[in-house]
C-alpha positions as CSV (number, residue, x, y, z in Angstrom):
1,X,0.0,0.0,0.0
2,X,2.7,2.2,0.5
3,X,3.9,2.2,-3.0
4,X,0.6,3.3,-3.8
5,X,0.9,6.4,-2.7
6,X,4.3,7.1,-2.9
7,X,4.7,10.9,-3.7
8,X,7.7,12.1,-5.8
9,X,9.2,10.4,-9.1
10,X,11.1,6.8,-9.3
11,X,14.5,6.2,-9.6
12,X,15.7,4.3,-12.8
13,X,16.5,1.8,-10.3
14,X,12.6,1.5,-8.5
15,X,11.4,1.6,-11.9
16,X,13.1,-1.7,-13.3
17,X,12.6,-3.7,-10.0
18,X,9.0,-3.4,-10.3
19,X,9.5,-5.9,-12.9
20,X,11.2,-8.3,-10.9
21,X,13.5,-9.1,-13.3
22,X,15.4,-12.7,-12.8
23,X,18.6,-11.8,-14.5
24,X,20.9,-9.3,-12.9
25,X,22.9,-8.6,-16.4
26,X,19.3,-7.3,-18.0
27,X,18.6,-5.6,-14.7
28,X,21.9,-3.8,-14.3
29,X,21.8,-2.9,-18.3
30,X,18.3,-1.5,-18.0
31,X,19.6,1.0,-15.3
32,X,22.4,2.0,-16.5
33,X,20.4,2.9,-19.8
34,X,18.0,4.4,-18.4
35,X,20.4,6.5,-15.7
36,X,21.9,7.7,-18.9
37,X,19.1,8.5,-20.6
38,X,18.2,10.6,-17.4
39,X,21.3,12.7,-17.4
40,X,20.8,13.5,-21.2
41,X,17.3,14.1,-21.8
42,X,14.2,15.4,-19.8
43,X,13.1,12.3,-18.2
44,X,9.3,12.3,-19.4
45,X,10.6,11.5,-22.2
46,X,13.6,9.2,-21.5
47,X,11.1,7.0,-19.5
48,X,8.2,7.3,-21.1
49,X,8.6,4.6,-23.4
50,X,9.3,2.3,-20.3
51,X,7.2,3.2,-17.6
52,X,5.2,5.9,-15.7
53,X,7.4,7.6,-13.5
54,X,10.8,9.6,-13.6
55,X,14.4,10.3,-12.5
56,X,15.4,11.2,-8.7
């Protein structure tokens, strides 16, 4: 329930672990993509293709 309603945006981090992804390689790759895409873009748009939410 907490999660719920959670106030602020997600980390690129929060975001991919909602998926409880099995393999560490994809999960590491995934952040580090989408930390980069967070420190080059606005990050509506870096994440919007991936999931609602943003970049702390």
């Amino acid at each position: 329930m907490r999660d719920a309603v959670r106030v602020g945006q997600q980390s690129p981090a929060e975001l991919v672990d909602r998926y409880g992804l099995r393999c560490d390689l994809v999960r590491e790759g995934l952040v580090r993509y989408l930390t980069e895409l967070c420190t080059r873009q606005d990050f509506g748009l870096a994440l919007s293709a991936f999931s609602d939410g943003g970049c702390s």
